[in-house]
DOZA-336820 format. One record per residue (C-alpha): residue number from 1; residue in one letter; x, y, z. Coordinates in steps of 0.2 Angstrom, whole numbers. Layout:
N
R   num   residuo      xx      yy      zz
R   NUM         A       X       Y       Z
...
This chain:
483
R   num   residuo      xx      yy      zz
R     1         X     125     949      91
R     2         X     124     930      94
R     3         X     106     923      89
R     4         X     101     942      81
R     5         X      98     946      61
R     6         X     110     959      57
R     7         X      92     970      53
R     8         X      86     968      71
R     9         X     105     974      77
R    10         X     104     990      66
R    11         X      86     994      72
R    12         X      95     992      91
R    13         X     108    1003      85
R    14         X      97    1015      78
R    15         X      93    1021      97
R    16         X     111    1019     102
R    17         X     115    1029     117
R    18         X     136    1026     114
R    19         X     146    1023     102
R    20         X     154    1004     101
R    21         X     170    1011      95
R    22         X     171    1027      85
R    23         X     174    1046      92
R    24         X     173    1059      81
R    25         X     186    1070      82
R    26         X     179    1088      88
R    27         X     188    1104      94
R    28         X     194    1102     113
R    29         X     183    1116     119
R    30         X     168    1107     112
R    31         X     160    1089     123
R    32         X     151    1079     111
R    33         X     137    1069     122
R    34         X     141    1049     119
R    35         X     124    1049     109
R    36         X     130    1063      95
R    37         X     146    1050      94
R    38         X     134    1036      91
R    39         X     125    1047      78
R    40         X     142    1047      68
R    41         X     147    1029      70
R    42         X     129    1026      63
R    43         X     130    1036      49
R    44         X     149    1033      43
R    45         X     141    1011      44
R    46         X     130    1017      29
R    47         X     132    1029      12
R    48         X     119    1041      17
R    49         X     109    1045      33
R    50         X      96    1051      40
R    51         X      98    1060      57
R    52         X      80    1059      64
R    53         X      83    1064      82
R    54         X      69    1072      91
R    55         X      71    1092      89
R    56         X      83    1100     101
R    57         X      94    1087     106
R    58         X     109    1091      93
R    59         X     108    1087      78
R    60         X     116    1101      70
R    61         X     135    1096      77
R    62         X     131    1078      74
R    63         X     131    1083      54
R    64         X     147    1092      56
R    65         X     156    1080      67
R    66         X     151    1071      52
R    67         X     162    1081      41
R    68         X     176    1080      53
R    69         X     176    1061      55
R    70         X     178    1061      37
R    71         X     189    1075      36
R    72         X     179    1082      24
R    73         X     187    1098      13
R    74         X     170    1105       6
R    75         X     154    1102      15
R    76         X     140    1110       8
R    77         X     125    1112      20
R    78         X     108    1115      13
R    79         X      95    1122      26
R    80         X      80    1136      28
R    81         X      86    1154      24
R    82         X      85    1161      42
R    83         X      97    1147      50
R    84         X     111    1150      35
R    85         X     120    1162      47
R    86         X     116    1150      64
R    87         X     124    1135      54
R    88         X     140    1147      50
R    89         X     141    1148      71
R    90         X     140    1132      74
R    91         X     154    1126      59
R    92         X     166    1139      68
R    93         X     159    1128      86
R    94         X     162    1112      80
R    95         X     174    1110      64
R    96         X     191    1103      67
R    97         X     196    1110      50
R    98         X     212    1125      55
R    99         X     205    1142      51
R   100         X     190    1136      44
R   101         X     181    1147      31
R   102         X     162    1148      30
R   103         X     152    1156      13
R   104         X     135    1159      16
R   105         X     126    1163       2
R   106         X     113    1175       6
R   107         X     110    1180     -11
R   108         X     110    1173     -29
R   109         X     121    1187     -34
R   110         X     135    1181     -21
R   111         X     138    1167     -34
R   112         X     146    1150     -24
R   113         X     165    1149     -17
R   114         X     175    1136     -24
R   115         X     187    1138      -8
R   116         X     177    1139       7
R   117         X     176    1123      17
R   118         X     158    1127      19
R   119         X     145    1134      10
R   120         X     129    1136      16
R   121         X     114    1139       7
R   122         X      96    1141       7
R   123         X      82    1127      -3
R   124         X      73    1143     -10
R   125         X      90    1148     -16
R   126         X      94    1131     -26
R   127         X      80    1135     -38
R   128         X      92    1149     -45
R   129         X     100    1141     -62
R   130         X     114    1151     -59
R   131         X     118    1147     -41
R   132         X     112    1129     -44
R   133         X     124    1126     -58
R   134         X     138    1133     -48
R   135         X     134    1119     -34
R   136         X     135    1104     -47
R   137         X     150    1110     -55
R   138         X     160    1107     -39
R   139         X     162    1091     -30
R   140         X     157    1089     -12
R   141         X     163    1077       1
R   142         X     149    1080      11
R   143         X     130    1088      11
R   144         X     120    1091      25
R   145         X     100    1096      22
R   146         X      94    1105      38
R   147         X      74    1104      42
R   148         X      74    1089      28
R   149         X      59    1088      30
R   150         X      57    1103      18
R   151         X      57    1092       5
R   152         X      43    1080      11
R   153         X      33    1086      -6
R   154         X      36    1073     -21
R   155         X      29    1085     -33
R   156         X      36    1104     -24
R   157         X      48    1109     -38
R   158         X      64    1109     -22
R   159         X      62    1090     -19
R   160         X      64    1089     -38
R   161         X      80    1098     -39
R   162         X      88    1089     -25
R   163         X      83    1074     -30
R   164         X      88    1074     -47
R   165         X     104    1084     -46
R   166         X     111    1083     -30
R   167         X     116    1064     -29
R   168         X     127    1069     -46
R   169         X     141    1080     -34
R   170         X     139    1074     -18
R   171         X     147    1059     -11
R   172         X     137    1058       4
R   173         X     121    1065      11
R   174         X     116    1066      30
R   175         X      98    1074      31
R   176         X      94    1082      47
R   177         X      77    1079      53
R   178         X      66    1077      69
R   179         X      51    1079      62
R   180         X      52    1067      45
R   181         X      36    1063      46
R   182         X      26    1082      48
R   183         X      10    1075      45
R   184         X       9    1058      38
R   185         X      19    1042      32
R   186         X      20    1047      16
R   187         X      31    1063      20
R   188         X      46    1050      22
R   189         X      48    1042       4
R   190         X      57    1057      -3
R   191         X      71    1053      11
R   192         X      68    1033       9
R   193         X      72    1037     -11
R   194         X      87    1050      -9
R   195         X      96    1041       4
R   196         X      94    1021       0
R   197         X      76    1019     -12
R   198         X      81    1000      -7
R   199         X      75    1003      11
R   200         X      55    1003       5
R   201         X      59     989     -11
R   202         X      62    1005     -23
R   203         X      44    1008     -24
R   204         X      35    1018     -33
R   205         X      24    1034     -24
R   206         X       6    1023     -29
R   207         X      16    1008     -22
R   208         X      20    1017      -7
R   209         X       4    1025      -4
R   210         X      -7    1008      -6
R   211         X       4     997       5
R   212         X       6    1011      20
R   213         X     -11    1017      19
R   214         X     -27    1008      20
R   215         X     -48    1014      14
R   216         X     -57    1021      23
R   217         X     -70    1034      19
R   218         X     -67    1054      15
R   219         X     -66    1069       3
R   220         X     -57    1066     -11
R   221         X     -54    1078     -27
R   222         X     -57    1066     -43
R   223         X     -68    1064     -58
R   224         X     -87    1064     -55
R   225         X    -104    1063     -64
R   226         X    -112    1081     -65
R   227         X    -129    1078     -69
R   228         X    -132    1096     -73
R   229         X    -119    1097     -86
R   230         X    -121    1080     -91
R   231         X    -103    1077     -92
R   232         X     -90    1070     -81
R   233         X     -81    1085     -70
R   234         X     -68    1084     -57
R   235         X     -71    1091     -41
R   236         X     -73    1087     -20
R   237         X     -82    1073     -17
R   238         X     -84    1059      -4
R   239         X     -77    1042      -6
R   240         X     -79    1024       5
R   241         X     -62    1020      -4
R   242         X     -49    1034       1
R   243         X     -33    1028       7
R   244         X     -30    1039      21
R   245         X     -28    1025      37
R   246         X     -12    1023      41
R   247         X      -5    1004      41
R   248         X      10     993      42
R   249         X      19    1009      53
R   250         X      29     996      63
R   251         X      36     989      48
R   252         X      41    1007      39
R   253         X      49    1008      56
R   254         X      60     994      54
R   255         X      63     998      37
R   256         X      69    1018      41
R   257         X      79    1011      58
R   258         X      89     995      50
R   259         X      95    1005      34
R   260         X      97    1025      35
R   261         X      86    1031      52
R   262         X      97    1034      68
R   263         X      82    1042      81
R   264         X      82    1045      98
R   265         X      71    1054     110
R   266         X      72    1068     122
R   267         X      66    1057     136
R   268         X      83    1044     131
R   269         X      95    1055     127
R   270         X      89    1071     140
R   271         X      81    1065     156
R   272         X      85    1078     164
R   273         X      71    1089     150
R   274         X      54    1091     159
R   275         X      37    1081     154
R   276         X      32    1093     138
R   277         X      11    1096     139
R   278         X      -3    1101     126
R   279         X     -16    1113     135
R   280         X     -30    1116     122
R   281         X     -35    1135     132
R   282         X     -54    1138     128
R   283         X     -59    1156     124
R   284         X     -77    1166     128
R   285         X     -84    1165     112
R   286         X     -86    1183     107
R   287         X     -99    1192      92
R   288         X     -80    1194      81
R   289         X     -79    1174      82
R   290         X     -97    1169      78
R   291         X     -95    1181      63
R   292         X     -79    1175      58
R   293         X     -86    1156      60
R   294         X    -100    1162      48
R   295         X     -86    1163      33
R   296         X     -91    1152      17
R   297         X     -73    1144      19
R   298         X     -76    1134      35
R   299         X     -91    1124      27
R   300         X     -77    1121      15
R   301         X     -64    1115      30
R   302         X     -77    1103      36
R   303         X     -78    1094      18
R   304         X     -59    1094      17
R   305         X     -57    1090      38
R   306         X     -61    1070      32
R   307         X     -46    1070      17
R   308         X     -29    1059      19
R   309         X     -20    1069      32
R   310         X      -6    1075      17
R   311         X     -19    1081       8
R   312         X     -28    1091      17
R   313         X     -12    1101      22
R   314         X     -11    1105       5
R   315         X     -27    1107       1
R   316         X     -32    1121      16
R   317         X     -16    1130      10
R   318         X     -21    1132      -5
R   319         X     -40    1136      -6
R   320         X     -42    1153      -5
R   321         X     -58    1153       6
R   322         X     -52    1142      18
R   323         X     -34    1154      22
R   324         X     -47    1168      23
R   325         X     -58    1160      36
R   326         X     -41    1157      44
R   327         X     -37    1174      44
R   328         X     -53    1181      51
R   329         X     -55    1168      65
R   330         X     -36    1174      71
R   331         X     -41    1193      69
R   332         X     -56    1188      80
R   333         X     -47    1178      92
R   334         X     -30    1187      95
R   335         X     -39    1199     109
R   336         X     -48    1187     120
R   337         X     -32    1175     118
R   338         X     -19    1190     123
R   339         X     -31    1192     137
R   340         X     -26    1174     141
R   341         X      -8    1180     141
R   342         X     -10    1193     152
R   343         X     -17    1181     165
R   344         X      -2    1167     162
R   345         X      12    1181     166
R   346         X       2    1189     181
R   347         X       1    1172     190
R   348         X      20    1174     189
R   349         X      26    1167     173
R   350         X      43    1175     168
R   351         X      45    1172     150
R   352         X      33    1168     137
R   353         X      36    1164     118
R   354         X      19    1170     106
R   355         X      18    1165      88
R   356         X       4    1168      76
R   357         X       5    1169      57
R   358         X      -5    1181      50
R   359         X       3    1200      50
R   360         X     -13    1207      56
R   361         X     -13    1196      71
R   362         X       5    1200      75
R   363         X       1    1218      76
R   364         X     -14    1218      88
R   365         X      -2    1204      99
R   366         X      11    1218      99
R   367         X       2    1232     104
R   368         X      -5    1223     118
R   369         X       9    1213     124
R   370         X      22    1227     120
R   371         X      21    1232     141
R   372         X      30    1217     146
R   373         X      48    1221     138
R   374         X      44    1214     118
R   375         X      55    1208     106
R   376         X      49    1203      87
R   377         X      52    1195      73
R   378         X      45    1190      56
R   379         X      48    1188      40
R   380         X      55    1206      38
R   381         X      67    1206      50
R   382         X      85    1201      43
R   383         X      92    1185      45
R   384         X     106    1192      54
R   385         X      97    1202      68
R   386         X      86    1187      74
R   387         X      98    1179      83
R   388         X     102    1196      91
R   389         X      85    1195      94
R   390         X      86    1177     102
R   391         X     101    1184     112
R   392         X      90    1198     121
R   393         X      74    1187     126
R   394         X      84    1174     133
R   395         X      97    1184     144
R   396         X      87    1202     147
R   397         X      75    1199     162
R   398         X      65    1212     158
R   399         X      60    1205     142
R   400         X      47    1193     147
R   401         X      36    1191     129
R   402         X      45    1186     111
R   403         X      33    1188      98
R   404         X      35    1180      79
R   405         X      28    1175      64
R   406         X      30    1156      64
R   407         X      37    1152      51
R   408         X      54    1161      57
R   409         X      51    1158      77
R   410         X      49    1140      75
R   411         X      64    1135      65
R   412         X      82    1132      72
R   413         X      80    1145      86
R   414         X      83    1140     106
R   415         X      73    1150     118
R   416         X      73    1139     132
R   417         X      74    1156     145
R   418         X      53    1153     144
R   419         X      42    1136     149
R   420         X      28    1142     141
R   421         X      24    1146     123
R   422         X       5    1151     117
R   423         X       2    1147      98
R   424         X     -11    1160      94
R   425         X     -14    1152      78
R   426         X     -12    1134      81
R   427         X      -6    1125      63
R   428         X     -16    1112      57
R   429         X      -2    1102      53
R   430         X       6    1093      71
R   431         X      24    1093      63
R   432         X      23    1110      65
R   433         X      15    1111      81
R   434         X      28    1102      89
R   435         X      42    1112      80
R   436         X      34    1127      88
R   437         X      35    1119     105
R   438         X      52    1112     104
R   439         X      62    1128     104
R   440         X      57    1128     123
R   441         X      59    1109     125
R   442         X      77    1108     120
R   443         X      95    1107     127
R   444         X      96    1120     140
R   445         X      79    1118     150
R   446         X      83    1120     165
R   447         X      60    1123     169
R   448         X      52    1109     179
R   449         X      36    1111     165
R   450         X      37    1112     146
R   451         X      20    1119     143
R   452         X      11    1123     124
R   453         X      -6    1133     124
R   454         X     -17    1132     112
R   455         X     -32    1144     112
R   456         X     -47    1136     102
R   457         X     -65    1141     101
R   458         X     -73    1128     109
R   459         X     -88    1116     100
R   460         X     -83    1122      84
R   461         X     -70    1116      70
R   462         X     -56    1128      76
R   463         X     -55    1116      90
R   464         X     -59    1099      84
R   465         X     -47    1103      69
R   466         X     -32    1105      82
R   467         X     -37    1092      93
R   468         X     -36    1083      77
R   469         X     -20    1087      73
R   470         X     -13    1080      93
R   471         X     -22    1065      86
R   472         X     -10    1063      72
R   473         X       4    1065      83
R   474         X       2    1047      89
R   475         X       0    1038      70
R   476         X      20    1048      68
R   477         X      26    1040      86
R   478         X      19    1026      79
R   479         X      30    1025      60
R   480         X      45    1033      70
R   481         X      47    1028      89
R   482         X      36    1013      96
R   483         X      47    1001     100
């Protein structure tokens, strides 16, 4: 460390490949890689952590090889509702604790065990009083909050309950996390302030905002001059001083990586993983698409397409119009881009994972897909038959097609049996995109390709939209990885 700050040596040790000297102690049937040991080390150097590896690489036994190294005797773990009985596997996997005892809580009326080692528990299940009282009444060693990134939103009513109570009953927090940043810079303060708010100078959201983001022009929601009413109104409007460029990303980088960020990529940590592709797949544009096109709501998109990258997220989730023209351009484009489908898997593709996020999408891609050996999932289907599900695609060689809603294909599942996954309604947000994409490009991909398609209707704002959202993918490498 000779002629070194002792910042710069926890940024290098932020991408550390080994451990200088601790092993965590893990069941004998279990091979942590040296770079999950390294994670530890990392974390037990620091009071709280942030495990911000690139998706699939491990992360979920580096949180309890946490626990074990500091022989934890209640852990809570914290994570999205369908991976609460996936986390209760992998405790049983990697947990040094004799006979350990798991309780999920899959329901408020379960209440919360003041015995188990671990309990695990959902975010939307914290906003229960009854259950969230019961957490705070106990003392835990250890909490672990999968998909952190759920809590990205200062104002969503979870990040408040978490940030507010949680600290009071936990003595340490690991988040797990390899997609911190979803969409934009900002998406990290809520970790920054949980884990060590004197990483970023403990400032303020506007502080934050106006030192990582500079003007630049685009729509912004704020008061306005009506001439009509005479009066001043708020609504959309465009602005030359919106803070919505990104700025000082190599900074916030060595801010996250010399105080609670341990990150490293699947090309460091998993050379062995194929080169991972975007293809955006141009469709015939058909009568259907031109109709749907025609919707009031994407004259709407294109005055909210120039917002700060957080708000637009929210903003196109939200407007009504807009989720309808949404709707209709996936209604019109789920034939031509099954068609698309049907050509991948007759060239001689084996497996192939679909998503989409609409229900009525999801049945037209079932219908035509269901000849290729189909499995399905969506919100619907209980937590514990989707991993049965997960089970059948990737070992049954006559099922070539998994279908799913996105939100619950794209979280915490491994389908690595396929090379190939087809986002039939690409999300606007790159976060996502890539989450989608990363339950192929994992640990166990054994394909010499990783390959995401995107069908888009080219010239229009469908495509430019999710071309955009690639874009953005570079300003996150930049806050996150660029060395």
């Amino acid at each position: 460390m000779q002629g070194q700050s002792v910042s710069d040596f926890q940024v290098e040790r932020s991408r550390a490949m080994a451990p200088l000297f601790l092993r965590a102690p893990h069941p004998p049937q279990m091979t942590p890689r040296e770079y999950q040991h390294a994670g530890v080390e990392f974390a037990l150097a620091r009071n709280n952590c942030l495990i911000g590896d690139a998706p699939g690489v491990g992360k979920t036994a580096q949180g309890i090889l946490i626990s074990n190294a500091l022989g934890a005797r209640r852990t809570l773990v914290i994570c999205p509702a369908s991976l609460r009985l996936n986390w209760a596997e992998e405790v049983w996997r990697w947990s040094v604790v004799p006979n350990v005892s798991t309780y999920v809580i899959a329901k408020a009326s379960n209440g919360v065990s003041n015995t188990a080692h671990y309990v695990i528990t959902s975010y939307d299940l914290l906003r229960n009083p009854g259950i969230l009282a019961a957490i705070l009444a106990l003392k835990w060693d250890h909490a672990i909050l999968d998909e952190a990134h759920a809590i990205k939103d200062p104002d969503s009513k979870r990040a408040q309950i978490i940030m507010s109570s949680l600290p009071k009953a936990v003595g340490r927090i690991t988040m797990l996390s390899g997609t911190i940043l979803p969409n934009s810079p900002k998406e990290c303060y809520n970790a920054c302030r949980l884990l060590d708010w004197s990483c970023i100078d403990n400032m303020s959201v506007h502080s934050f905002t106006q030192h990582y983001y500079g003007e630049g022009g685009g729509m912004i929601r704020g008061p306005v001059w009506d001439e009509k009413l005479q009066a001043r109104v708020s609504k959309v409007h465009w602005s030359e001083n919106v803070r919505n460029i990104p700025q000082n990303l190599g900074e916030l980088q060595h801010r996250l990586r010399s105080k609670i960020m341990i990150r490293r990529l699947k090309a460091d940590v998993l050379p062995q993983l194929p080169p991972k592709h975007f293809h955006l797949a141009p469709l015939a544009i058909t009568a259907e698409m031109r109709a749907a096109l025609k919707h009031p709501g994407w004259a709407r998109v294109g005055q909210l397409i120039d917002m700060d990258p957080a708000q637009f997220a929210v903003a196109v989730g939200v407007d009504g119009a807009v989720a309808t023209a949404r709707r209709l351009l996936g209604e019109a484009k789920v034939g031509p881009a099954c068609d698309y489908i049907d050509e991948l898997l007759h060239e001689g593709i084996e497996k192939i994972v679909v998503s989409a996020h609409h229900t009525t999408v999801l049945t037209v891609a079932r219908e035509r897909l269901a000849k290729y050996g189909l499995v399905f999932m969506d919100g619907s289907t209980p937590t514990g038959r989707r991993q049965e599900i997960v089970h059948v695609f990737q070992t049954d060689p006559k099922v070539r097609v998994i279908l799913g809603q996105t939100q619950v294909l794209g979280e915490g599942h491994t389908l690595t049996a396929a090379q190939d996954v087809v986002l039939l309604e690409p999300d606007w947000v790159p976060g996502r995109i890539e989450q989608m994409v990363d339950r192929i490009h994992r640990i166990g991909q054994t394909g010499a390709y990783v390959q995401a398609h995107l069908p888009v209707v080219p010239g229009q704002l469908d495509e430019m939209i999710i071309a955009k959202a690639i874009e953005k993918s570079k300003s996150i490498h930049l806050a996150l990885d660029n060395h």
